[in-house]
Structure formats: C-alpha cells, structure tokens
C-alpha atoms as a printed R data frame, in Angstrom:
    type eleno elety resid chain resno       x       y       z
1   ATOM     1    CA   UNK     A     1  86.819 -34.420  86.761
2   ATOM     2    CA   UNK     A     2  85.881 -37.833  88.906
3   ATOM     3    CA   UNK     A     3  88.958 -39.327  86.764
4   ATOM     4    CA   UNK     A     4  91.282 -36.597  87.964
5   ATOM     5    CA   UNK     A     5  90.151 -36.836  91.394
6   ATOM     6    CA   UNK     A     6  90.213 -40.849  91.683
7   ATOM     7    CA   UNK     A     7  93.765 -40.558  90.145
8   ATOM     8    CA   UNK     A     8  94.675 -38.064  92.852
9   ATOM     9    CA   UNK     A     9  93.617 -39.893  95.417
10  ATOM    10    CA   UNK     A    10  94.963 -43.044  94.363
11  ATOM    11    CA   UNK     A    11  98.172 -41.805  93.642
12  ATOM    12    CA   UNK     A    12  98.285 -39.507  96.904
13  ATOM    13    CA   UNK     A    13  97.881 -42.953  99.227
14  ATOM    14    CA   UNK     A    14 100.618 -44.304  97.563
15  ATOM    15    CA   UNK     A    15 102.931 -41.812  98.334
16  ATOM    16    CA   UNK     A    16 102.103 -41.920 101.997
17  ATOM    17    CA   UNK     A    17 102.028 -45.690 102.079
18  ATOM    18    CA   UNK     A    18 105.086 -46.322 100.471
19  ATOM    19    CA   UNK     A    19 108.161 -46.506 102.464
20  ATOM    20    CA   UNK     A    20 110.281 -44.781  99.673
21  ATOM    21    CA   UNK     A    21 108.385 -41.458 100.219
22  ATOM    22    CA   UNK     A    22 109.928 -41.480 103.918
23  ATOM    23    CA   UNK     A    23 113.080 -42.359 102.801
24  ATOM    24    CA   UNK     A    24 112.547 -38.938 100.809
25  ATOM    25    CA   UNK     A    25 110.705 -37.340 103.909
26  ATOM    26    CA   UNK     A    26 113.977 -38.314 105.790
27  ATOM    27    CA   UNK     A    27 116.369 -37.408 103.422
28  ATOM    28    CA   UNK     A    28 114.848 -33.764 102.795
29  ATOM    29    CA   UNK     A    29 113.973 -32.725 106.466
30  ATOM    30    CA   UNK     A    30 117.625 -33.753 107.429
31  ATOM    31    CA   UNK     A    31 119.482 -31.885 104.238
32  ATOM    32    CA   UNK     A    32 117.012 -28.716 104.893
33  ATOM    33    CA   UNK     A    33 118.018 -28.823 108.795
34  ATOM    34    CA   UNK     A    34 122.180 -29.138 107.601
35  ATOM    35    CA   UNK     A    35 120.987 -25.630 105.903
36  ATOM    36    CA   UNK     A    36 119.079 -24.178 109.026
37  ATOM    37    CA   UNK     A    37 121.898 -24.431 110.782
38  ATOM    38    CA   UNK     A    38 124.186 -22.823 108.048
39  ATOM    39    CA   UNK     A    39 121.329 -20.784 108.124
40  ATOM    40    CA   UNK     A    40 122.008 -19.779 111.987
41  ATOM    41    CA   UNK     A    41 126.152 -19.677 111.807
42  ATOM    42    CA   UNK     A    42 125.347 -17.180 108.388
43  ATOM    43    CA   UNK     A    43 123.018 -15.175 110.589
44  ATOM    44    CA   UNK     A    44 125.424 -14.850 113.666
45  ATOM    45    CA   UNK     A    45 128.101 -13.698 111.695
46  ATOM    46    CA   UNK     A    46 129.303 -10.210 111.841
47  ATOM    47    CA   UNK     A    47 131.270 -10.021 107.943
48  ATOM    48    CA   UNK     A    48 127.859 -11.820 106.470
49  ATOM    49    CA   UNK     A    49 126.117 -10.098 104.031
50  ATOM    50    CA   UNK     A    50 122.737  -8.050 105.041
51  ATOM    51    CA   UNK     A    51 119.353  -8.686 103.420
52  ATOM    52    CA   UNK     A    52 116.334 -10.953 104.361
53  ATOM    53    CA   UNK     A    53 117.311 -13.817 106.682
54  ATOM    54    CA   UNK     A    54 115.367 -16.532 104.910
55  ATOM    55    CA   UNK     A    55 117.556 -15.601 101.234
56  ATOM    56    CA   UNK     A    56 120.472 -17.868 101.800
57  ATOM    57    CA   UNK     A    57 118.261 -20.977 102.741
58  ATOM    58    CA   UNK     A    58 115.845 -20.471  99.339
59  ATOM    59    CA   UNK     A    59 119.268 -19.767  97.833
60  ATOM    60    CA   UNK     A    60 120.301 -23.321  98.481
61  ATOM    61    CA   UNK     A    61 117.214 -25.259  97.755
62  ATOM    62    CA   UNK     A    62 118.139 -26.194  94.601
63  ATOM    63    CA   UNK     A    63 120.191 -28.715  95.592
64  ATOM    64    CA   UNK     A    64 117.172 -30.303  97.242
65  ATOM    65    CA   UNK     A    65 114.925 -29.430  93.986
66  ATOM    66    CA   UNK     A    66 117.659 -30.673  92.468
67  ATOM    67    CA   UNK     A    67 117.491 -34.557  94.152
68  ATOM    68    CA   UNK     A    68 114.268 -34.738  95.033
69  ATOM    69    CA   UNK     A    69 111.608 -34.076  91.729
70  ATOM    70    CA   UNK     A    70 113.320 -36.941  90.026
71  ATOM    71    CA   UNK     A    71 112.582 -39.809  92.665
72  ATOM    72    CA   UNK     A    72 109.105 -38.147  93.303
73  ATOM    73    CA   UNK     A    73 108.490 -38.396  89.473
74  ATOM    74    CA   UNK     A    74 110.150 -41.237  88.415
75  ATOM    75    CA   UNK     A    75 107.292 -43.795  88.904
76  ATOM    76    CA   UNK     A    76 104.421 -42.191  88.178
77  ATOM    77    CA   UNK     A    77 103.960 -43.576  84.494
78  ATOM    78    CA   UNK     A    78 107.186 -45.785  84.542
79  ATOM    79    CA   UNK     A    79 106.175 -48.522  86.819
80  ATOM    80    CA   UNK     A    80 102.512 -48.635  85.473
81  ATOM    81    CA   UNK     A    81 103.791 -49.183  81.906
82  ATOM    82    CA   UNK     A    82 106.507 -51.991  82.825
83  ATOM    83    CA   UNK     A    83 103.553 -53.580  84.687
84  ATOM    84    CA   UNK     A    84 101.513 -53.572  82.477
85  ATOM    85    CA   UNK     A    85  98.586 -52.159  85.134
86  ATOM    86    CA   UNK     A    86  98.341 -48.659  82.594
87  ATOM    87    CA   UNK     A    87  96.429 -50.821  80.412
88  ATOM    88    CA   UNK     A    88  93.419 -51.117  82.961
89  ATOM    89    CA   UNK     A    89  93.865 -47.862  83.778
90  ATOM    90    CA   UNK     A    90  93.316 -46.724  80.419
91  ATOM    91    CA   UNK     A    91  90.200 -49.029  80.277
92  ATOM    92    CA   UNK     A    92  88.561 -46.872  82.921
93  ATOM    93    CA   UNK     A    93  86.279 -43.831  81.555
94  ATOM    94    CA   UNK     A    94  89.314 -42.148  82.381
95  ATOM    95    CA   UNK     A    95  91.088 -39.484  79.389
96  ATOM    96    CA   UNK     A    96  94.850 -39.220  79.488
97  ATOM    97    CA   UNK     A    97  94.739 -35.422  80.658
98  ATOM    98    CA   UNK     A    98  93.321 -36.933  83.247
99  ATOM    99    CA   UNK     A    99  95.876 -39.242  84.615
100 ATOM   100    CA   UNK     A   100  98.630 -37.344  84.148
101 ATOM   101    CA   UNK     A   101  96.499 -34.358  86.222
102 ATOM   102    CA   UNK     A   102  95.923 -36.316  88.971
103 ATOM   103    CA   UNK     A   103  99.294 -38.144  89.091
104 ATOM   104    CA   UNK     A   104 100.920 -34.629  89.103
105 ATOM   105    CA   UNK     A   105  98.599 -33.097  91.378
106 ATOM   106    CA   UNK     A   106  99.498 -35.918  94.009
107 ATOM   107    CA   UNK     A   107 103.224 -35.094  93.321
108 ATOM   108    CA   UNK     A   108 102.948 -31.287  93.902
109 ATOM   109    CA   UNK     A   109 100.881 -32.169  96.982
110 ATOM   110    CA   UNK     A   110 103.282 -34.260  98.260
111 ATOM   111    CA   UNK     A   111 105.720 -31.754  97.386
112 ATOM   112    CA   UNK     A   112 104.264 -29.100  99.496
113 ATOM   113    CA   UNK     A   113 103.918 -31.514 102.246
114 ATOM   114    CA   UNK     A   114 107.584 -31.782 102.195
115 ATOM   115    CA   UNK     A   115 108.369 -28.641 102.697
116 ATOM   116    CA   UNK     A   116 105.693 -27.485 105.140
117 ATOM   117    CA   UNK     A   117 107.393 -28.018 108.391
118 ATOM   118    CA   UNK     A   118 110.555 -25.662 107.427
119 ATOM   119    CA   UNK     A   119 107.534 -22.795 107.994
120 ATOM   120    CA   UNK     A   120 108.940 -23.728 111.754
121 ATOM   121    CA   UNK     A   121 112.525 -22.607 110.685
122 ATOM   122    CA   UNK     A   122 111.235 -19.183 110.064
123 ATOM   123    CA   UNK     A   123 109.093 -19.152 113.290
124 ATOM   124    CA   UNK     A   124 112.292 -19.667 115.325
125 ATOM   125    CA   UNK     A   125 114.183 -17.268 113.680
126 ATOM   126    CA   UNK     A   126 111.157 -14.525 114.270
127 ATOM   127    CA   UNK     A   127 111.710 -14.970 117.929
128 ATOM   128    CA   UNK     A   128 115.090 -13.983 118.138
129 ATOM   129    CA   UNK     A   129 115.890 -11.424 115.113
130 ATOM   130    CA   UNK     A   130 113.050  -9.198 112.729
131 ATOM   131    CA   UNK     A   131 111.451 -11.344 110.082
132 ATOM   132    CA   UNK     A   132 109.552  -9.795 106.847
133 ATOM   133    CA   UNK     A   133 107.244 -12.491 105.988
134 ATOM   134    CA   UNK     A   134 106.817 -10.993 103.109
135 ATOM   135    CA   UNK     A   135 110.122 -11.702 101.489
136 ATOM   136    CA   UNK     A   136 109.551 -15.594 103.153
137 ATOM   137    CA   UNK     A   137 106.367 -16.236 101.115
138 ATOM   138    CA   UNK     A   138 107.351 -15.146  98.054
139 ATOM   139    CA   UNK     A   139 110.010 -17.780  98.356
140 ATOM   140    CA   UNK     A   140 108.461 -20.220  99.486
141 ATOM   141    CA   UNK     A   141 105.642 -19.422  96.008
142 ATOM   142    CA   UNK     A   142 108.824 -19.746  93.939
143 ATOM   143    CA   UNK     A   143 109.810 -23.131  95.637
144 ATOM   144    CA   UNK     A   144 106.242 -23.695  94.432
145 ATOM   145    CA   UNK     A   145 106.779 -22.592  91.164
146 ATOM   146    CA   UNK     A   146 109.757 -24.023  90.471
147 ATOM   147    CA   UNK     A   147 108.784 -27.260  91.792
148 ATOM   148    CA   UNK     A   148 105.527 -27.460  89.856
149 ATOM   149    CA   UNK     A   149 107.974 -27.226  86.847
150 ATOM   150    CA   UNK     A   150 110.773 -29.882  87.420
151 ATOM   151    CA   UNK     A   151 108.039 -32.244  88.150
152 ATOM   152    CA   UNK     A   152 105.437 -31.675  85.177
153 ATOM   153    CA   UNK     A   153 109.625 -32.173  83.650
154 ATOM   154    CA   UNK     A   154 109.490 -35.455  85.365
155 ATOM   155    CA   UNK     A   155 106.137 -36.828  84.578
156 ATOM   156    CA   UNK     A   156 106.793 -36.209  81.395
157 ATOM   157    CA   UNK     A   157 109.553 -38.404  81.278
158 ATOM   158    CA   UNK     A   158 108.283 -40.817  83.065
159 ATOM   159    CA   UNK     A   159 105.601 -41.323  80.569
160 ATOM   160    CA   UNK     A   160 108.017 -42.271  77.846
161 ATOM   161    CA   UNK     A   161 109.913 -45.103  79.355
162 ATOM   162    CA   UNK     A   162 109.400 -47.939  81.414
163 ATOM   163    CA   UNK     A   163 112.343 -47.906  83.047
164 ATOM   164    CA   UNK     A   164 111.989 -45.780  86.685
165 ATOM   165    CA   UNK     A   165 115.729 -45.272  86.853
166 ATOM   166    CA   UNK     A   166 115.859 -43.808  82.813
167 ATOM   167    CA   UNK     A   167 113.355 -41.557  83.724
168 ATOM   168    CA   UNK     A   168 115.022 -40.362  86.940
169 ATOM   169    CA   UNK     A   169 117.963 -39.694  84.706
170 ATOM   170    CA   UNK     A   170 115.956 -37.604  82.000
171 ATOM   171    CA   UNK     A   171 114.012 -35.652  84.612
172 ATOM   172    CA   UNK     A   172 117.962 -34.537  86.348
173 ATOM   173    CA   UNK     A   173 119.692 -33.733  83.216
174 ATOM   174    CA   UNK     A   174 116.629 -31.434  82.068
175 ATOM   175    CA   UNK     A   175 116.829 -30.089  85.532
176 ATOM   176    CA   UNK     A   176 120.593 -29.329  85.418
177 ATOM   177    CA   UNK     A   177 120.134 -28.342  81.678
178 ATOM   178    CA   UNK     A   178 118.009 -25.324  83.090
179 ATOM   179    CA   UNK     A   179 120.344 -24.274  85.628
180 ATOM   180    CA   UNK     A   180 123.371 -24.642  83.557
181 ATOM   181    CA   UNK     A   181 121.304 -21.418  81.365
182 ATOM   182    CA   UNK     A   182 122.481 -19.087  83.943
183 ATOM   183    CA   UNK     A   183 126.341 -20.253  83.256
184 ATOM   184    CA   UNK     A   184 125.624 -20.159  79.282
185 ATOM   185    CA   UNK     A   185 124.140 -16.754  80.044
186 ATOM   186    CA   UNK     A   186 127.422 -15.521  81.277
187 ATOM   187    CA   UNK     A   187 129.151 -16.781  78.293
188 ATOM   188    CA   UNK     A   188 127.280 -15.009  75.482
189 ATOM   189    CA   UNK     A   189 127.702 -11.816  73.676
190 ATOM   190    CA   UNK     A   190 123.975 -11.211  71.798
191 ATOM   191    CA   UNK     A   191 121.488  -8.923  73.851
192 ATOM   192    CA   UNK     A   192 118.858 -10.967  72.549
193 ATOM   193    CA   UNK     A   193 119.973 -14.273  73.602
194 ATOM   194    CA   UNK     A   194 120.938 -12.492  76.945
195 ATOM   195    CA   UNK     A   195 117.826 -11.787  77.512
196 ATOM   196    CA   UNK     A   196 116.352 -14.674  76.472
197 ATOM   197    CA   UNK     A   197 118.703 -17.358  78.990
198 ATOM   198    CA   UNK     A   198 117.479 -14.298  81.850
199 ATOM   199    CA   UNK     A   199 113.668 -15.187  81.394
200 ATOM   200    CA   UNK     A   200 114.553 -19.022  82.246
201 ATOM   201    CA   UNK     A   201 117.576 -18.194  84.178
202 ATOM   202    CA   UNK     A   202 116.365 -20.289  87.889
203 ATOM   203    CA   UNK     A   203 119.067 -18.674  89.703
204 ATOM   204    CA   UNK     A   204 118.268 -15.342  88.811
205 ATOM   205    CA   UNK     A   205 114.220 -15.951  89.727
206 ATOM   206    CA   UNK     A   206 115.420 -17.695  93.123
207 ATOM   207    CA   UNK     A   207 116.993 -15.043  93.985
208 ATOM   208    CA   UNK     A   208 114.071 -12.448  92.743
209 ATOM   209    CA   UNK     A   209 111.775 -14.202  95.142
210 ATOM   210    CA   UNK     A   210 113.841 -15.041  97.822
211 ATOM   211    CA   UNK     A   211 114.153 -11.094  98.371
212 ATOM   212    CA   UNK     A   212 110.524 -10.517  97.842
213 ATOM   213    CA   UNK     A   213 110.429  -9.392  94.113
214 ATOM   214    CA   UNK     A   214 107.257 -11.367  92.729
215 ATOM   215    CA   UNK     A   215 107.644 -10.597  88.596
216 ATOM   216    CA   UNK     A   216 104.538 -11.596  86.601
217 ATOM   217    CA   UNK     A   217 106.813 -13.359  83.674
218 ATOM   218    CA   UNK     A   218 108.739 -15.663  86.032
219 ATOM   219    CA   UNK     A   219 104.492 -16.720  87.342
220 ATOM   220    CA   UNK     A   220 103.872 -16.921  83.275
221 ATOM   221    CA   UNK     A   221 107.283 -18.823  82.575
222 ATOM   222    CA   UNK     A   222 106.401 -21.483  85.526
223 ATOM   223    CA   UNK     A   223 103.220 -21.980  84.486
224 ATOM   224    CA   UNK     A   224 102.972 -22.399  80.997
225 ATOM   225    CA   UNK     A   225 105.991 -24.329  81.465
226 ATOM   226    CA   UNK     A   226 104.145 -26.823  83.829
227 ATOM   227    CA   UNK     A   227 101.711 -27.171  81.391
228 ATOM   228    CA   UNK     A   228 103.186 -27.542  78.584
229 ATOM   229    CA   UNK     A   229 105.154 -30.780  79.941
230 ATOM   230    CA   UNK     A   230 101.956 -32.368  81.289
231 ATOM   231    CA   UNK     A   231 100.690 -31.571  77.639
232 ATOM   232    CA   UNK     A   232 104.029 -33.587  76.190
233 ATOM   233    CA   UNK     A   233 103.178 -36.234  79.040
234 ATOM   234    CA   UNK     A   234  99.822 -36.828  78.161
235 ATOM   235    CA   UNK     A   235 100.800 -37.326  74.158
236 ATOM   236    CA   UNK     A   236 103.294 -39.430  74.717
237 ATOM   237    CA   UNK     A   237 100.643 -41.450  77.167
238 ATOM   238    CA   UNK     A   238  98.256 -41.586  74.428
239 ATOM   239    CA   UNK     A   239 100.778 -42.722  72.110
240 ATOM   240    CA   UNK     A   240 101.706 -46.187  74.706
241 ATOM   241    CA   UNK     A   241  97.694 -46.254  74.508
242 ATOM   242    CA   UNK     A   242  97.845 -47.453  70.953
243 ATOM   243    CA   UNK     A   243 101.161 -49.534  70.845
C-alpha cells in the first residue's frame, strides 16, 4: 500500500508540474466551452428535441474522451522504460500492481480534475431553466466510468513500448475500436452477437446515463474492464522486469 501511495503521489506532481498537462487543461476547458455554448443555442431552440438539458453535452464528450486518455496515458510506463529510470523503480520494495495502481490512480485523478469545473456549466443553466441533477450525475459517473476504462486501455499500452507516441496510437485505435462496436452492431444479423456489441456498445451507455438510467452491467462492464487492462499492464511490466 506505501508503494501505491508513493507512486500516486509521485506521479500526481508530475502531472501538475508539467506544462503538457496545461496544454491538456487548455485544450479540454476550451473544446468543453465550444460545447456549452452549442449547449445554450440547442437549448434556446424551439424545433430541438426535449429531454434533460445536460444529454447533448455528455452526448459529445467522446470526442474529448476520445483526444484526451491517450496523451494522459501515453507516458506513464513509456518514458520510464526509454529512460531507463523503471529499472530503479523496480528496485524499490515496490510490486508491479503497485506501480501501475498508483500511476493510474494519478491519471483518473487528474482526469476528474479536468472535468470538475464544467459542474459550473450546469449551475448556470439551473438559474435560468429546471435542472434534474439527477440525470447530470449519472453522467457525469459514466464520464467516470468510461474514462477509468480508456485509460487502464492506455496504461496498458504504455507499458509495452517505449515509444510515447506508439502508445498514444494503440491507446486511440482501441478507443475508436470500441466505438466503432455500435456501427458493427448495426450491421449484423445474429441476436446473440447483437446483444453482445449492445453490452460494450459506448454510445448506447452514454446515452443510458446521460438520461439518468444507471444499469448495473454497464458499472460491471467498466469495471472489470478497468481491471482487467491494469492486470495486462502489470504483466507486460513484469515481463520488461526480466528483459
């Protein structure tokens, strides 16, 4: 557990000291504020469709989830094993489960930090039309979810290459791979395959969430998912140990 929490720490002040993660802070607050105000100009229009306010901008997140996990992720392991430093990491009375806990557990919270401040999106839309908060946090638990996901994706493949732009690369073609389910989805004809692209359809579980509807196998299929990936990242950590 001290391993875990030394890691987390570590790896947390580098992601406030470095200037890359305001680059990201930047980018992020200035994409999610071209959607508040798509947001507003949705809202104010008569012909728009009706349902929670806060469902179109979860509904376009993904383009930010999208971006984003992969440069968060990306030089976790990467840059520690084309430095060389993993070796004295792995020296320390540290296990791999370990490392890979706390390196993910700085991403997520990093993660969350990023999208804290859109809370104030919803606050200024609660002064001028009814908001269910309801609805709101079940989105923003999904934007958890999912995000907890598509980075335990990106540690993962950041562990097995030292290259940070390689792994960037993995991390958004196993992201797109997961949203391009809901297109294969479409094109099927078997009920049981059907069903099977629904369970890790990310469009349809967005949009679950986004409207409120918290379903106990999208919680399951996030977070066995998550940890399954920072199983496959520690392995493949322990297997640079030896080499």
């Amino acid at each position: 557990m001290n391993g875990l929490l030394a890691t987390y720490r570590r790896e947390l002040r580098a992601y406030f000291f470095s200037p890359l993660a305001y680059v990201v802070l930047f980018f992020f607050l200035a994409v999610n504020g071209f959607i508040f105000v798509a947001l507003v100009g949705n809202l104010n229009d008569p012909g728009s469709p009706g349902g929670p306010p806060f469902t179109f901008f979860f509904n376009t997140s993904w383009v930010i989830l999208l971006l984003v996990t992969p440069v968060l992720t990306m030089r976790l392991v990467s840059e520690e094993l084309r430095s060389g430093s993993i070796e004295v990491l792995m020296t320390a009375p540290v296990t791999e489960g370990q490392v890979i806990g706390g390196k993910f557990l700085a991403a997520l919270t990093f993660y969350a930090f990023l999208w804290f401040p859109t809370v104030a999106y919803a606050a200024m839309i609660s002064l001028y039309e009814k908001v269910s908060w309801g609805p709101i946090g079940a989105g923003y638990l999904g934007l958890l979810l999912i995000g907890a996901l598509f980075l335990s994706m990106g540690i993962f493949s950041s562990a097995t290459t030292r290259s940070q732009l390689l792994a960037a690369m993995m991390t958004l073609a196993m992201v797109l791979l997961l949203y391009l389910l809901d297109l294969f989805g479409r094109l099927v004809n078997g009920d049981v395959l059907k069903k099977a692209l629904d369970y890790v359809n990310v469009w349809g579980h967005i949009d679950e969430l986004a409207n409120g509807i918290v379903d106990t196998r999208r919680l399951v299929f996030y977070l066995s998912g998550t940890l399954f990936f920072l199983f496959l990242a520690s392995r493949a950590l322990e297997d640079k140990k030896w080499r």
